[in-house]
LOMI-416593 format. One record per residue (C-alpha): x, y, z. Coordinates in pm, whole numbers, padded with zeros to 5 digits, always signed. Layout:
<sites>
XYZ;...
</sites>
This chain:
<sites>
+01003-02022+00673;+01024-01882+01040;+00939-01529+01041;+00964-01493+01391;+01339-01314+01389;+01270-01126+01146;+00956-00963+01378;+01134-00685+01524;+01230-00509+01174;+00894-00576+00995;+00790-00236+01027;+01085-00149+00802;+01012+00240+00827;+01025+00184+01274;+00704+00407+01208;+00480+00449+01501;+00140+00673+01449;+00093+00702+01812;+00421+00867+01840;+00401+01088+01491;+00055+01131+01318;+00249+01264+01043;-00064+01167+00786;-00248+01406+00990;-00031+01695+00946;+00048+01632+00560;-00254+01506+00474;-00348+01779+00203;+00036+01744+00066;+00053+01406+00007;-00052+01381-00348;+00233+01640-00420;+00487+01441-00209;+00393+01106-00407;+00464+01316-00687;+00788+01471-00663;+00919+01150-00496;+00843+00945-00728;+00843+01195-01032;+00477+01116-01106;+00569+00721-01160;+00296+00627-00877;+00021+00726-01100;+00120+00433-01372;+00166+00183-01087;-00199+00265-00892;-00320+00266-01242;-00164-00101-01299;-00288-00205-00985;-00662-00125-01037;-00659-00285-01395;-00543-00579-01184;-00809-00559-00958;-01075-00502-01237;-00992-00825-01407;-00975-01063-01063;-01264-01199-00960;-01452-01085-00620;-01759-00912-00507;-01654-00754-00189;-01303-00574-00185;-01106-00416+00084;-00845-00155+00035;-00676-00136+00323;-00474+00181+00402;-00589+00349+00097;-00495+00690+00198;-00614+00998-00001;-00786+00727-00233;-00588+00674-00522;-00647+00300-00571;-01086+00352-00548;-01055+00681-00762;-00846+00490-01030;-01076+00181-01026;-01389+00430-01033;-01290+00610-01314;-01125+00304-01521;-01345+00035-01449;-01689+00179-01291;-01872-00113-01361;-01718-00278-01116;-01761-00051-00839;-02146-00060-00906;-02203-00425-00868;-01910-00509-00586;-01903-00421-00217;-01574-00170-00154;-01478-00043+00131;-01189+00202+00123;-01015+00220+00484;-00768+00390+00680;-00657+00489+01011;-00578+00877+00931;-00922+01017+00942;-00792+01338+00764;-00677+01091+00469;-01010+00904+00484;-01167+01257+00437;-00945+01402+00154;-01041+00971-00024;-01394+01071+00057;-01397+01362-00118;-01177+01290-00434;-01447+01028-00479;-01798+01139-00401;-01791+01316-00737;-01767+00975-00937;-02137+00852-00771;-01977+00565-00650;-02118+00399-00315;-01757+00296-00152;-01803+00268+00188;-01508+00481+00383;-01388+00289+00720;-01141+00434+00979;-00946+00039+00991;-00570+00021+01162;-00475-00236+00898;-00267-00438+01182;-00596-00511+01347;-00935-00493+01229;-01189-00630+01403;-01485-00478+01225;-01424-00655+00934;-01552-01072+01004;-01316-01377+00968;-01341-01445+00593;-01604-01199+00428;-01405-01009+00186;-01340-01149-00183;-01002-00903-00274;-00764-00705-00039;-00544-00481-00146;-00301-00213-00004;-00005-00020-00174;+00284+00177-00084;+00188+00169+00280;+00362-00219+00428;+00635-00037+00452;+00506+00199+00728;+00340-00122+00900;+00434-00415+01090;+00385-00590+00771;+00330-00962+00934;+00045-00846+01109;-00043-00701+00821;-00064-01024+00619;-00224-01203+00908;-00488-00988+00956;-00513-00975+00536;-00561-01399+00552;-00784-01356+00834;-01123-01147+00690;-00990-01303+00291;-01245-01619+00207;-01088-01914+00124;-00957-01863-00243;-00950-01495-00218;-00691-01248-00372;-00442-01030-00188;-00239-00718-00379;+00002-00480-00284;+00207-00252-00474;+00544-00180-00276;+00887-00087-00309;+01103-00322-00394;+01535-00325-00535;+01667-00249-00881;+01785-00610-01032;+02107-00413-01084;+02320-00369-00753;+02481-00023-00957;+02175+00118-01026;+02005+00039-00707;+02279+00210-00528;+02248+00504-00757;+01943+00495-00672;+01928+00560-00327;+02194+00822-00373;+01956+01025-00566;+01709+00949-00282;+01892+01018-00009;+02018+01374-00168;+01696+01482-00337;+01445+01375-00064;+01564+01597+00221;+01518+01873-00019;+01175+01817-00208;+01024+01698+00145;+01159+01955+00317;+01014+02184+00104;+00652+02009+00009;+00594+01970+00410;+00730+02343+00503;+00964+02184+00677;+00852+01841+00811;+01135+01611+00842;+00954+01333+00944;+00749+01296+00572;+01111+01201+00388;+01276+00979+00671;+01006+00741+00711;+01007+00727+00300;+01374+00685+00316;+01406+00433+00579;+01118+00199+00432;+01263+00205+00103;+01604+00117+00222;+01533-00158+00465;+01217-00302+00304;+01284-00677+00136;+01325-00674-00218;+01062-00867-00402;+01138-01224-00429;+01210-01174-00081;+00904-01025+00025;+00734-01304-00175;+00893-01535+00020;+00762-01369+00304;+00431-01395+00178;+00455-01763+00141;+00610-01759+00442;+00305-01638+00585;+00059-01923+00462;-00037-01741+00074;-00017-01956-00217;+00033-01896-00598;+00220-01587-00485;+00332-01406-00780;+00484-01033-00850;+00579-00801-01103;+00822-00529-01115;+00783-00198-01233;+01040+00102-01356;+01369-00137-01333;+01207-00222-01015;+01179+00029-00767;+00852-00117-00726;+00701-00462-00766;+00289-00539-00788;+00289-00889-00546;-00083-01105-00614;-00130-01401-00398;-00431-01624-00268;-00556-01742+00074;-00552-02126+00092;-00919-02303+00011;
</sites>
């Protein structure tokens, strides 16, 4: 699969940090926005996702923008014996994100390591020394090819790749029913949760309406150079879990 026209919309929110640090300014609201936009769902798919995790197999992890923390925090609190014996290191590029993470977490005793990482490019982390990488919600804010390239890159041969992301209702109706109730209720609520912050509700908007539905996106991944690339969809399928493996 060529990938290469498809470049220019990979970001599929067109968001830019250097042009809107909007994680910087909503920082503290986020958890609130994740809820109202998604009606507290999220918390049953991050949940999903670290079971996941806890039952792969690696020794080193990297969760790659992890935000406020809600992937670590669920694995910490589910499955803290895995946390004790593995290498994690819970990265970002928001530094005020990475702080609010830092501090959901230090509570639990766990020794994650908190990393300021652009997930497009990190050369901190060394061609393939990390077991698991995950990252959720966020490829649709990215260029999400680089994303996957720089994912295969520090993965060892073998190693596992998740991502929890949006995805399409298998029914065209309810899909576009959908994203009526998005596009009416999400001015409002993030309007309101960000005192008046536009930008928190388009880039949400945008990603979810141009971002590849899952087969697609798995596709993608393939695309890429993953194998075994499987995914599961979640509430009808607003969201789908994707699990893949680097070649070796």
């Amino acid at each position: 699969m060529d990938l290469k026209a498809n470049d220019a919309n990979a970001n599929a929110a067109h968001f830019d940090m250097r042009v809107d640090d909007i994680f910087a300014r909503i920082a503290g609201r986020y958890d609130l926005l994740c809820d109202l936009f998604s009606l507290g769902l999220h918390r049953l798919w991050k949940r999903r996702v670290a079971n996941l995790i806890a039952v792969a197999p690696w020794e080193s992890m990297l969760d790659a923008a992890a935000g406020t923390g809600a992937i670590a925090l669920r694995l910490a609190k589910l499955h803290p014996e895995r946390c004790r014996s593995g290498s994690i290191v819970v990265s970002d590029i928001s530094l005020p994100m990475l702080a609010i993470a830092e501090q959901r977490t230090a509570a639990l005793g766990v020794p994650f390591a908190f990393r300021r990482l652009d997930a497009h490019e990190m050369p901190e982390i060394a061609d393939a020394s990390v077991d698991l990488y995950s990252i959720s919600l966020a490829l649709k804010i990215c260029d999400r090819h680089r994303v996957f390239a720089e994912a295969l890159r520090v993965l060892r041969p073998g190693g596992t790749f998740i991502a929890l992301e949006a995805s399409s209702i298998g029914s065209a109706r309810m899909q576009q029913l959908y994203l009526i109730y998005m596009r009416l209720c999400m001015p409002l609520i993030g309007w309101i949760a960000t005192r008046g912050d536009a930008s928190a509700y388009l880039y949400l908007l945008r990603g979810i309406e141009a971002f590849p539905d899952a087969a697609n996106l798995a596709e993608e991944m393939r695309g890429m150079g993953f194998e075994n690339v499987t995914f599961e969809r979640m509430t009808l399928g607003i969201v789908a879990i994707h699990m893949a493996r680097k070649p070796g």
